[in-house]
BADRENLUM-510989 format. One record per residue: x, z, y of N, C-alpha, C in turn; residue in three letters; residue number from 0. Coordinates in nm, 4 decimals, decimal comma. Each point is the difference from the previous one (the first is absolute). Example, Ala and Ser with C-alpha at 12.3 -4.5 7.8 and 13.67 -1.06 7.14 Angstrom:
2
{{1,3190 0,7800 -0,5690} {-0,0890 0,0000 0,1190} {0,0900 0,0000 0,1200} "ala" 0}
{{-0,0350 -0,0720 0,1050} {0,0820 0,0060 0,1190} {-0,0770 0,0730 0,1090} "ser" 1}
% end
This chain:
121
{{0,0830 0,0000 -0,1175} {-0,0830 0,0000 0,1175} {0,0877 0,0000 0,1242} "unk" 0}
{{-0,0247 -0,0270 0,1209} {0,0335 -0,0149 0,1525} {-0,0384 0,0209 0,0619} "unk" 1}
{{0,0052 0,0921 0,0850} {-0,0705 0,0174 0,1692} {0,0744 -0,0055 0,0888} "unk" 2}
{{-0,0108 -0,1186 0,0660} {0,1140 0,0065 0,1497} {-0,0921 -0,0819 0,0953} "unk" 3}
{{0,0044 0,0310 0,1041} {-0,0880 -0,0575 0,0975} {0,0912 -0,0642 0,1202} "unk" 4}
{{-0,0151 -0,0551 0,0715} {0,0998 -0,0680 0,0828} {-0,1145 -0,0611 0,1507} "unk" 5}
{{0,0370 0,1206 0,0650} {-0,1307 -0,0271 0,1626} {0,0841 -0,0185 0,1309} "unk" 6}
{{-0,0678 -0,0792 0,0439} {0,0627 -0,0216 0,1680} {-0,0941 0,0488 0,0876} "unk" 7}
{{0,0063 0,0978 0,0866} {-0,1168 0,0127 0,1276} {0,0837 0,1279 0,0571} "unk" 8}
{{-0,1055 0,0071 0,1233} {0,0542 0,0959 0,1353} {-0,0488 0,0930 -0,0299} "unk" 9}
{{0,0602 0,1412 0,0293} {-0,0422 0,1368 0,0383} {-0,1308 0,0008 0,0994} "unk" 10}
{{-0,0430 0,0733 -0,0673} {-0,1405 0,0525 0,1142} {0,0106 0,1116 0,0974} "unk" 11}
{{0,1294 0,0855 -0,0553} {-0,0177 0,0634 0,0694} {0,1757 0,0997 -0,0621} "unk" 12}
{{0,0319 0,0998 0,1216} {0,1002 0,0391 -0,0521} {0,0017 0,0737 -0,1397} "unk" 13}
{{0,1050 0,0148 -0,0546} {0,0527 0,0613 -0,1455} {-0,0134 0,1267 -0,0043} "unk" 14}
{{-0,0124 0,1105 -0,0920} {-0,0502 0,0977 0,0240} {0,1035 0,0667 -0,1239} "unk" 15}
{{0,0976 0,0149 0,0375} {0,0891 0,1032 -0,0593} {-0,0063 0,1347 -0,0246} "unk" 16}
{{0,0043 0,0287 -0,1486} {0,0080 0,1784 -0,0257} {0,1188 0,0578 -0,1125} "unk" 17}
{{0,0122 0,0778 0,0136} {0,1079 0,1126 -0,0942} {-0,0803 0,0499 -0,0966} "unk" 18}
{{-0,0320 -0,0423 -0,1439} {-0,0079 0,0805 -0,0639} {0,0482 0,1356 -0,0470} "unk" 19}
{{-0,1145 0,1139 -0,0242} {0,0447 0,1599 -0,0591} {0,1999 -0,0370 -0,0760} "unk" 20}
{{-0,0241 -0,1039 -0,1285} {0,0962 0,0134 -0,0227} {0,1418 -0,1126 0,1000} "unk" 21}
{{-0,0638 -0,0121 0,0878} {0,1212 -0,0221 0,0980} {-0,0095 -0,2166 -0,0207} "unk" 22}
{{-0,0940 -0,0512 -0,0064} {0,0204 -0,1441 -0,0616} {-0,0934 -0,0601 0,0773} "unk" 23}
{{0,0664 -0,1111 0,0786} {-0,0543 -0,0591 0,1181} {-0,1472 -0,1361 -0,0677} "unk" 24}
{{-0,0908 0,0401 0,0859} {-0,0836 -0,0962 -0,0219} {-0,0643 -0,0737 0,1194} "unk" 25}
{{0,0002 -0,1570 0,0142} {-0,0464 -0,0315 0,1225} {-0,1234 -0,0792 -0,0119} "unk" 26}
{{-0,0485 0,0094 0,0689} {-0,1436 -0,0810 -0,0243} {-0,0479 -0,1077 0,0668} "unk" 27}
{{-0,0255 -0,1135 -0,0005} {-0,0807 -0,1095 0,0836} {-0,1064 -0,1168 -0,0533} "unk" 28}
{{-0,0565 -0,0303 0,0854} {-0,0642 -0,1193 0,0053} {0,0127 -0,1216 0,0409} "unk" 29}
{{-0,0174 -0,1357 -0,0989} {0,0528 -0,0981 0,0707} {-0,1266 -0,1060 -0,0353} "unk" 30}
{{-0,0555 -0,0751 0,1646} {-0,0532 -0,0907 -0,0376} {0,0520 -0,1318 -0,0073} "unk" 31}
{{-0,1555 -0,0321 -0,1079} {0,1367 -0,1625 -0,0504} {-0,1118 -0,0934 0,0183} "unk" 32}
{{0,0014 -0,1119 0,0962} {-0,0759 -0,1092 0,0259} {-0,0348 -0,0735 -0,1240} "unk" 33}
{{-0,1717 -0,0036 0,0207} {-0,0509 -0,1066 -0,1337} {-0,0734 -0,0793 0,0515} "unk" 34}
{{0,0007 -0,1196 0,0229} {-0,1013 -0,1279 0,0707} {-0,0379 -0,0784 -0,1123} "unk" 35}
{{-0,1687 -0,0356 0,0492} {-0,0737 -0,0360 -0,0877} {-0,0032 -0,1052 0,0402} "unk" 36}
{{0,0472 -0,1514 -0,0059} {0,0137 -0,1189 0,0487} {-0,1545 -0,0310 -0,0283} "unk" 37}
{{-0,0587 -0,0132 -0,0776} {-0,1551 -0,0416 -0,0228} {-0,1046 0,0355 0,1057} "unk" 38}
{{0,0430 0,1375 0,0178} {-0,1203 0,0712 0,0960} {0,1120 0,0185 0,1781} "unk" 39}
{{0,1016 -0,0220 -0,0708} {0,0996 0,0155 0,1606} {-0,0274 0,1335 0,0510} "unk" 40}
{{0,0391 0,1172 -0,1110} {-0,0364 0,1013 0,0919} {0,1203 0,0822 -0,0495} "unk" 41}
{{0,0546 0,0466 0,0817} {0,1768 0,1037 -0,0557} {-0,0861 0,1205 -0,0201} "unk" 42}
{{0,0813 0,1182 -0,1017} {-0,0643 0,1298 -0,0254} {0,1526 0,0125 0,0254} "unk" 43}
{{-0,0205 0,1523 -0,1078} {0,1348 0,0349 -0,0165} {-0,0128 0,1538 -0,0923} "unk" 44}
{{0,0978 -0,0413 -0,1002} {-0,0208 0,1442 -0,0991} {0,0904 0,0937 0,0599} "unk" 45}
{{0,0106 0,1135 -0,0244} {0,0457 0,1281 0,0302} {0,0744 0,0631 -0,1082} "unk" 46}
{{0,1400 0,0050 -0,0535} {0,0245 0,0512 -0,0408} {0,0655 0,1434 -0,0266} "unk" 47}
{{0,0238 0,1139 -0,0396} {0,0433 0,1072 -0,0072} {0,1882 -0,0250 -0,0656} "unk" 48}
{{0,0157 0,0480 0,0516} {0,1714 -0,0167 -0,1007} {0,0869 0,1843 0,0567} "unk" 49}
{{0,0495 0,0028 -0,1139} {0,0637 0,1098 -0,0012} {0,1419 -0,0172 -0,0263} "unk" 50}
{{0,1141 0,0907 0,0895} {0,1350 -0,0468 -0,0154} {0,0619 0,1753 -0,0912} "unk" 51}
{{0,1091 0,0262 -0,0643} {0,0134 0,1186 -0,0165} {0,1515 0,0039 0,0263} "unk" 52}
{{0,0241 0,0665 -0,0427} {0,1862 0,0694 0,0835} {0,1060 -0,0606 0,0870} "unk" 53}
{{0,0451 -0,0635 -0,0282} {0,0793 -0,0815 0,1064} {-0,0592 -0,1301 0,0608} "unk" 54}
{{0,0045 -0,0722 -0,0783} {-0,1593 -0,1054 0,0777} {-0,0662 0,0641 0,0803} "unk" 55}
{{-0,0685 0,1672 -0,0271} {-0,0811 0,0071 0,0743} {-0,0183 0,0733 0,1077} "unk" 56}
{{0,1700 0,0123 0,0155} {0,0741 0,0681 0,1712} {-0,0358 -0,1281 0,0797} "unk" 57}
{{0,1190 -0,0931 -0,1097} {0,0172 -0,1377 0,1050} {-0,1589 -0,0475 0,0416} "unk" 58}
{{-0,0702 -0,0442 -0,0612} {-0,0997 -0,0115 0,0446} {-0,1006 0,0391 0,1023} "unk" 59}
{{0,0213 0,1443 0,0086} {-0,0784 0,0973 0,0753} {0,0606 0,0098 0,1161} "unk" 60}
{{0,1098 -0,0400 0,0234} {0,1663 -0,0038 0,1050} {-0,0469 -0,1199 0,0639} "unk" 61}
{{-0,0033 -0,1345 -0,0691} {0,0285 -0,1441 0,0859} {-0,1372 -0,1155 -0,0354} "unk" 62}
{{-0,0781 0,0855 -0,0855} {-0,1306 -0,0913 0,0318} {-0,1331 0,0538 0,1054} "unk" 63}
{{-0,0433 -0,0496 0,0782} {-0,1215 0,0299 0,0878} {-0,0989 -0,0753 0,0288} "unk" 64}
{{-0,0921 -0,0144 0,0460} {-0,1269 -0,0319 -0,0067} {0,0091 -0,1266 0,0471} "unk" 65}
{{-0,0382 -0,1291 -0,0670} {-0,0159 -0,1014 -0,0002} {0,1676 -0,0954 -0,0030} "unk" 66}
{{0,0728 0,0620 -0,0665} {0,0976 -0,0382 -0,0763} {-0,0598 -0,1080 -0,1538} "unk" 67}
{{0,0770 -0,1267 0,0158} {-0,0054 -0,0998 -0,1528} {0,0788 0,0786 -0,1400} "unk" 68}
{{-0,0271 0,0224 -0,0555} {0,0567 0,0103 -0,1354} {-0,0439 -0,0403 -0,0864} "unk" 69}
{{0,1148 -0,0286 -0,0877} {-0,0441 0,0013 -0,1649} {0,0148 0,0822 -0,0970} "unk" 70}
{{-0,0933 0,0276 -0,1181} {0,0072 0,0974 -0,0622} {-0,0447 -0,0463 -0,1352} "unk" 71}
{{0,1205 0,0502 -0,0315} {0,0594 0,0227 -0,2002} {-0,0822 0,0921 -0,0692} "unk" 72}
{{-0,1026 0,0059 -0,0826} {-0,0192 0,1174 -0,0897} {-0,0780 -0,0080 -0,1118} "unk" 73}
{{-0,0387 0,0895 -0,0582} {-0,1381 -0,0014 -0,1232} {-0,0542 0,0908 0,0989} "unk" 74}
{{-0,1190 -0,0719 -0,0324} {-0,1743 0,0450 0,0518} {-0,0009 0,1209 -0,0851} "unk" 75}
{{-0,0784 0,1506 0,0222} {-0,0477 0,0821 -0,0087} {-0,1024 0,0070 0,0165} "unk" 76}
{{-0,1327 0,0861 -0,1293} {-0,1248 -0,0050 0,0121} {0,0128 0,1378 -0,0294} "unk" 77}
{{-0,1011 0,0864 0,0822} {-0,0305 0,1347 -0,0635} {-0,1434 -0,0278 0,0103} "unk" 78}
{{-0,0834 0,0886 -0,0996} {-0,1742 0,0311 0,0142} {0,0381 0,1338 0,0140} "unk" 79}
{{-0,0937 0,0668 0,0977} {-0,0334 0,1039 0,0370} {-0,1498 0,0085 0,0120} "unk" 80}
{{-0,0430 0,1260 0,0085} {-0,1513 0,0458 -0,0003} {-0,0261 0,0792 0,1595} "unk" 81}
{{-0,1008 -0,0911 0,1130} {-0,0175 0,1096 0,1114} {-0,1695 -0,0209 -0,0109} "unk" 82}
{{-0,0458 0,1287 0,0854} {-0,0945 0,0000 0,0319} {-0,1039 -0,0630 -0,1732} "unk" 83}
{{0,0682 0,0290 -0,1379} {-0,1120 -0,0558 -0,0918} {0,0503 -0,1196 0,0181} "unk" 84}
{{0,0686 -0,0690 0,0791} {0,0082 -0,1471 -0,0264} {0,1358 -0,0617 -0,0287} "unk" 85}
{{0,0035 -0,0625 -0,1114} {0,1627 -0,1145 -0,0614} {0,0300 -0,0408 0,0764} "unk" 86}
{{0,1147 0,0020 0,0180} {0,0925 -0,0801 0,1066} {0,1490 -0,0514 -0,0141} "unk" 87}
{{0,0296 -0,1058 0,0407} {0,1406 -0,0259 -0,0136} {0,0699 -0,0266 0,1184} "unk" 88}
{{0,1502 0,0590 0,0140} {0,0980 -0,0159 0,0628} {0,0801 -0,1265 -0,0242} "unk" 89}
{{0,0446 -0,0610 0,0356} {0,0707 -0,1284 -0,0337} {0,1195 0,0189 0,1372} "unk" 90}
{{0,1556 0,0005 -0,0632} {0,1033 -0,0380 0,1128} {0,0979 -0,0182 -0,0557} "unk" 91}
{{0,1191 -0,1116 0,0390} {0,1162 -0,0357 -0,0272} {0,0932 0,0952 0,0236} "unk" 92}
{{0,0997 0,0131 -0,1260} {0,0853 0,1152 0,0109} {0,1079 -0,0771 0,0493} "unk" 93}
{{0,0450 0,0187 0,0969} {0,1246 -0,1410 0,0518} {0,1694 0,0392 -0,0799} "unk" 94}
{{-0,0051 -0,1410 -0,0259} {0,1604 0,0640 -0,0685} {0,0848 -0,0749 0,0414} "unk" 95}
{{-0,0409 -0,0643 0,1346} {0,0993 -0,1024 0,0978} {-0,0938 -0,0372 0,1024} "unk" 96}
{{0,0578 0,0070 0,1203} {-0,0940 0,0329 0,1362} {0,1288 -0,1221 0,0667} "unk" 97}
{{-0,0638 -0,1366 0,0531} {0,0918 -0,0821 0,0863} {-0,0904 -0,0225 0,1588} "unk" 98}
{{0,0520 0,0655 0,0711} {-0,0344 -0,0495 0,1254} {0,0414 -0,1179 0,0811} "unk" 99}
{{-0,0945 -0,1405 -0,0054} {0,0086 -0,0635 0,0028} {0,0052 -0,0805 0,1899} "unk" 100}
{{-0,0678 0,1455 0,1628} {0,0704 -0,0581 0,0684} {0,0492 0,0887 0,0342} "unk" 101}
{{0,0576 0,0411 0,1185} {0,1434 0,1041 -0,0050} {-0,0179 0,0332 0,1788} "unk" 102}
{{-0,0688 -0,0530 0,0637} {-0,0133 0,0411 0,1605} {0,1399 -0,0178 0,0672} "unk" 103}
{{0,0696 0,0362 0,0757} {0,1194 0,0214 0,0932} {0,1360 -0,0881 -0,1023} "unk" 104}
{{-0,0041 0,1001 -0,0782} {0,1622 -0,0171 -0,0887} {-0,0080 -0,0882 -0,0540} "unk" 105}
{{0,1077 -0,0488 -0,0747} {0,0345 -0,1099 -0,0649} {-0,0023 0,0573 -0,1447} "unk" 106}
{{-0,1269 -0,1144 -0,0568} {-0,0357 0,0198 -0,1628} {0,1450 0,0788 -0,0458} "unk" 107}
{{0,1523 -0,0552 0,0287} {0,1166 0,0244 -0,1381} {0,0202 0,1451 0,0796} "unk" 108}
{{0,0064 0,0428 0,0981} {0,0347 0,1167 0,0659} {-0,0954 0,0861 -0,0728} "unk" 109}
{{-0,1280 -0,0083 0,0146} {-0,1322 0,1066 -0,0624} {0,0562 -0,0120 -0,1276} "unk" 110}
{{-0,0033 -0,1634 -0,0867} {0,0111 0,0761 -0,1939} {0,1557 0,0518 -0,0212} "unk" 111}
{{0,0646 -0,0100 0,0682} {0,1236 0,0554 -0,0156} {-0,0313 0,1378 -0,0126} "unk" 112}
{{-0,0154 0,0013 0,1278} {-0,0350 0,1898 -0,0066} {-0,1144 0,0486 -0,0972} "unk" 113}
{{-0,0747 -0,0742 -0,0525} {-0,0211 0,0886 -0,0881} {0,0199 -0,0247 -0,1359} "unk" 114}
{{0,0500 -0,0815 -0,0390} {0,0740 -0,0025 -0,1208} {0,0634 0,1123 0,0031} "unk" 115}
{{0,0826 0,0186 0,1637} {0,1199 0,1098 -0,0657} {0,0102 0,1202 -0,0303} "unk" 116}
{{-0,1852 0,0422 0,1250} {-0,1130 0,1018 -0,0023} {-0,0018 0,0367 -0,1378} "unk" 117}
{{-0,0890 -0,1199 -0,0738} {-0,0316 0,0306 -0,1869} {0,0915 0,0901 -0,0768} "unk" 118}
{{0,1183 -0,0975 0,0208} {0,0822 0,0593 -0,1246} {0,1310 0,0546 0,0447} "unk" 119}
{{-0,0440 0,1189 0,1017} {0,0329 0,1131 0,0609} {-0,0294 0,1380 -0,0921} "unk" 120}
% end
């Protein structure tokens, strides 16, 4: 079996970084990803959840912000949970490679430099 998902879209909004009890970084975002319906000519756009964890998910929480391009590496995650009496599912990409694709001010090799060297620090 395989699960890897492979998404392009913008942040909605900034990243939301925390410290886990046992000390293990988790960052959180949303990215929408343009879907146009050429038939009906009407753009939507899905919403996805993606989750980064320990070092990914400094860098992430550090140099991505709200309406930043990326791409994102992962297997999809489903949980069912029970609220209110009612089934429900969670669905979000666990990212296991985060490429920010535009870069604002700096120069793309200046930004992945630094954090390559960030990573495997």
């Amino acid at each position: 079996m395989f699960n890897k998902s492979f998404l392009i879209g913008r942040l909605v909004r900034d990243p939301e970084m925390k410290v886990t009890t046992s000390g293990i970084t988790v960052t959180r975002f949303t990215v929408a990803i343009d879907r146009y319906r050429k038939k009906e000519g009407v753009s939507n756009a899905d919403f996805i959840r993606i989750v980064c964890w320990r070092r990914l998910g400094e860098i992430c929480g550090q140099y991505l912000k709200k309406g930043k391009l990326v791409a994102i590496e992962g297997p999809l995650h489903v949980e069912e949970y029970e609220k209110d009496g009612i089934q429900r599912e969670s669905i979000e990409i666990v990212a296991d490679n985060v490429q920010m694709l535009d870069w604002g001010t700096e120069s793309a090799t200046e930004q992945s430099e630094e954090l390559i060297e960030r990573s495997h620090a």
